[in-house]
C-alpha positions as CSV (number, residue, x, y, z in Angstrom):
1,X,122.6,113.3,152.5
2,X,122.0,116.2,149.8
3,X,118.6,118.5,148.5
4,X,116.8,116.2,145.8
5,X,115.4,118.2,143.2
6,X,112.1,118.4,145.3
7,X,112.0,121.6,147.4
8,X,112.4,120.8,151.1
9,X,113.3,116.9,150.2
10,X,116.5,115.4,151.1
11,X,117.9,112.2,149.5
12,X,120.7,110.2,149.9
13,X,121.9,106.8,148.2
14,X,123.3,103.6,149.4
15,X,124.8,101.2,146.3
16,X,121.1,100.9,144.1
17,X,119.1,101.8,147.5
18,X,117.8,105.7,147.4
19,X,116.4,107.0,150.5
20,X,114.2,110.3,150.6
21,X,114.3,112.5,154.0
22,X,112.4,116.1,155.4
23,X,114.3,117.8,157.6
24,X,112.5,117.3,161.2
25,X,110.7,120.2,162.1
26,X,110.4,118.9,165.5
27,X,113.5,117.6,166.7
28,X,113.6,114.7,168.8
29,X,110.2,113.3,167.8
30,X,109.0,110.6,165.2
31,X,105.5,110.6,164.1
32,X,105.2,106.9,163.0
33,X,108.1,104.9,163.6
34,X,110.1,106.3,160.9
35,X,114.1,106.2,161.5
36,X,115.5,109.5,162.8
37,X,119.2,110.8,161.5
38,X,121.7,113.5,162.0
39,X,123.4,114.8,159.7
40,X,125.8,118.0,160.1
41,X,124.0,119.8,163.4
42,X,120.5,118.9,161.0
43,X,118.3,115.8,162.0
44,X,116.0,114.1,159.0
45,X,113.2,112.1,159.1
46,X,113.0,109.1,156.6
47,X,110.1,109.1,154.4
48,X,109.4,105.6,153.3
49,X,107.5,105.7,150.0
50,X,105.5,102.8,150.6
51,X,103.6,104.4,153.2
52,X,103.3,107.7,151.6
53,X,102.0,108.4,148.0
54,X,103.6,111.7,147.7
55,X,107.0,110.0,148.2
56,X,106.1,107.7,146.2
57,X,105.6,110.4,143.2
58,X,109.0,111.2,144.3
59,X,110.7,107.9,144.0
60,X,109.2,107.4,140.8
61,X,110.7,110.5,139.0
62,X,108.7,113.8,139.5
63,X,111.2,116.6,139.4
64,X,107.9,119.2,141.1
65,X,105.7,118.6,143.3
66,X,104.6,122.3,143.6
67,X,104.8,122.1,147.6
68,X,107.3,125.3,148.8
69,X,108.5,126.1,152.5
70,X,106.0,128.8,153.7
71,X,103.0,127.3,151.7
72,X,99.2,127.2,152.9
73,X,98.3,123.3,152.0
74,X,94.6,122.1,152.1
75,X,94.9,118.1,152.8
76,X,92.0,116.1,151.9
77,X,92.1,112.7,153.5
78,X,94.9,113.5,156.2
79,X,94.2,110.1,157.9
80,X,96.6,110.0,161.0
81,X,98.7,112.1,159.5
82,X,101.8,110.0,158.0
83,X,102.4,112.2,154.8
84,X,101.0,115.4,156.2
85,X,103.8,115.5,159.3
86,X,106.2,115.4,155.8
87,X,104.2,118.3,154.5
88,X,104.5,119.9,158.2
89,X,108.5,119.5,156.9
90,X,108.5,121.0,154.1
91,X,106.5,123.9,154.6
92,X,108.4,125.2,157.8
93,X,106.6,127.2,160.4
94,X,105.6,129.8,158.2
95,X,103.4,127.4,156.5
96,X,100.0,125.4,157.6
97,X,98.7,122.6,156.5
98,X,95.2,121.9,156.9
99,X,94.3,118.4,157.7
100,X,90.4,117.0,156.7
101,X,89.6,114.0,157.9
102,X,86.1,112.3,158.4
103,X,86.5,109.5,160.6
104,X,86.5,111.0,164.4
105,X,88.7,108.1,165.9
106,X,92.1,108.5,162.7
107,X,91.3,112.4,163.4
108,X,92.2,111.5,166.9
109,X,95.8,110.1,165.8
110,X,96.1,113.2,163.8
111,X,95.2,115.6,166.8
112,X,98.3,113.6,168.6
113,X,100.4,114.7,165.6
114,X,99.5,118.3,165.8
115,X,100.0,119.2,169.5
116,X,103.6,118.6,168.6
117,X,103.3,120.7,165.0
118,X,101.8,123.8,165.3
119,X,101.6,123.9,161.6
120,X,99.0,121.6,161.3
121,X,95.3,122.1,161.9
122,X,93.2,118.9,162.2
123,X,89.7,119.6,160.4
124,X,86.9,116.8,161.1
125,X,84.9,117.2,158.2
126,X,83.3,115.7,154.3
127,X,85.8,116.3,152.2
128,X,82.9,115.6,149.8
129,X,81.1,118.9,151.1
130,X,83.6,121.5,150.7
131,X,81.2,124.5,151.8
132,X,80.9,122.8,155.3
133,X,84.5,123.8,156.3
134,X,84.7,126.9,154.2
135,X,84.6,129.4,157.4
136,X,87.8,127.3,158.7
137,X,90.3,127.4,155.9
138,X,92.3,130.1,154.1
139,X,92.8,130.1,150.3
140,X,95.4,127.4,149.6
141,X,98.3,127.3,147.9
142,X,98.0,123.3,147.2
143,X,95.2,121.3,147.3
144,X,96.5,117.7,148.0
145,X,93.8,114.8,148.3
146,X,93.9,110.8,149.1
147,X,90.4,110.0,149.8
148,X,89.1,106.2,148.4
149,X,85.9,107.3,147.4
150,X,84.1,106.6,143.7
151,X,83.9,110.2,143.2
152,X,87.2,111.4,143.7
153,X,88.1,113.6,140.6
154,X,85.1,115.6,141.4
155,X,86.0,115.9,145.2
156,X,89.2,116.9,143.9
157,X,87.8,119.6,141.4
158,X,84.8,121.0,143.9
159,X,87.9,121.9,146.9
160,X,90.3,122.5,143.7
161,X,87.4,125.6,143.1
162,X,86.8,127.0,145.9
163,X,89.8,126.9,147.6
164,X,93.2,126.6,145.4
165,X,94.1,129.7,144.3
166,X,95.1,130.7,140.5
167,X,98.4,129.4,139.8
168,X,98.0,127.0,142.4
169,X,98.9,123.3,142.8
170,X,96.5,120.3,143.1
171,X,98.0,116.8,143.6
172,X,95.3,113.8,143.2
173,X,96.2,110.5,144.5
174,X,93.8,108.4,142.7
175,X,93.2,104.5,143.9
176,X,91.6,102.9,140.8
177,X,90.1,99.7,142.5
178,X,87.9,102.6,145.0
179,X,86.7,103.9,141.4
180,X,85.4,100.3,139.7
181,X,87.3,97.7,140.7
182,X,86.0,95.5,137.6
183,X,88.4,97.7,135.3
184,X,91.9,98.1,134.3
185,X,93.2,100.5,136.5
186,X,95.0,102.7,133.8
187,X,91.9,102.9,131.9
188,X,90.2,104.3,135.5
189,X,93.1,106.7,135.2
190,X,92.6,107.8,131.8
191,X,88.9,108.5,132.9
192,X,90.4,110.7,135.4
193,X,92.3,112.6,133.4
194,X,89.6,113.7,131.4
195,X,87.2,114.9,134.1
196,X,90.4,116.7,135.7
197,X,91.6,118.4,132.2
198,X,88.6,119.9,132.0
199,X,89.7,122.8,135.1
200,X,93.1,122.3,135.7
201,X,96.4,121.5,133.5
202,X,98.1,118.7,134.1
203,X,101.9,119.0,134.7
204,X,103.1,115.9,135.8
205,X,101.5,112.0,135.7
206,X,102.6,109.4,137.7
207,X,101.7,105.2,138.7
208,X,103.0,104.5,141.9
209,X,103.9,100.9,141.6
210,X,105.1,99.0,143.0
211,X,105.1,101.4,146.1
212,X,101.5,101.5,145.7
213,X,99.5,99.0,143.8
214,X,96.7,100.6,141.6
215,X,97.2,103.9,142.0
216,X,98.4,106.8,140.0
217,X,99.6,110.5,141.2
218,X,98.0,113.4,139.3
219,X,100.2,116.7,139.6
220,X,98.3,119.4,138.6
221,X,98.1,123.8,138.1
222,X,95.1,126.0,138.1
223,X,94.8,128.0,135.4
């Protein structure tokens, strides 16, 4: 077990099998099933990129994923909260991470999550309708989204505005097939990356197969 070159990630590697880890901020308790180890007085959680695009991005090269212990993370499309209770990780308990969700009954998982993690703060809400939550957030230092809607670059780019602040980080998880699923995804992402280069630069560009079929990882900095 060692630091990756991702801040707060741990990695460690068995013959050609590479296994990514966050330190458990909550020791003793597994969010989703995920195998539990000790290493050295420290206990890890494994992060299985298949059912996370963020370690996904990881497994597929990205050297920064802007995400820094003590960060203020806005999550768009927190689901149960799989990935985000990685984020709790990372950021330590100087750090939040605000979970939006809009369906009431996932939120619900997610609410489980947080009793446990005082670091994150479920948020029933559009992420499509960014002005709706305003009063309950703080300016972010990321903005990370995974919501399957047609619109997503510009539900990215509307929380990206009003909440990310300068020199902050946006990470879009983009699912082509939820954009037009009678195109090639890659030229769905290319599409993407023209509406998003419009506000933000883009640092880092990743496809997530075959952890995740169809879908690409945008890493991005406000300007």
């Amino acid at each position: 077990m060692r630091p990756s070159n991702i801040f707060e990630v741990y990695e460690d590697q068995r013959g050609k099998r590479k296994s990514l880890f966050t330190k458990n901020l909550i020791k003793g308790n597994p969010v989703y099933g995920e195998r539990i180890f000790r290493n050295q007085g420290e206990e890890f959680r494994e992060w299985d990129p298949s059912r996370s695009k963020l370690a996904a991005t990881i497994m597929k090269g990205s050297t920064n994923v802007g995400i820094r212990k003590g960060d203020v993370v806005l999550y768009l499309g927190a689901a149960s909260g799989t990935t985000p209770s990685h984020i709790s990780d990372m950021v330590g308990e100087s750090g939040f991470v605000f979970g939006v969700e809009f369906s009431p009954r996932v939120l619900r998982d997610l609410v489980f999550v947080a009793e446990k993690r005082k670091n994150i703060i479920p948020i029933l809400a559009d992420a499509n309708k960014p002005l709706s939550y305003a009063g309950r957030i703080v300016v972010a230092d990321i903005v990370y989204q995974d919501v399957a809607q047609r619109n997503q670059a510009e539900i990215f780019l509307k929380n990206c505005k009003y909440f990310l602040k300068p020199g902050g980080y946006g990470l879009l998880a983009v699912k082509a097939k939820s954009i037009d699923i009678s195109r090639r995804p890659r030229d769905v992402f290319n599409e993407v990356r023209q509406d998003i280069e419009k506000e933000l630069i883009i640092i880092d560009y990743r496809e997530l197969g075959p952890f995740e079929k169809d879908h690409c990882m945008y890493i991005c900095k406000k300007k």
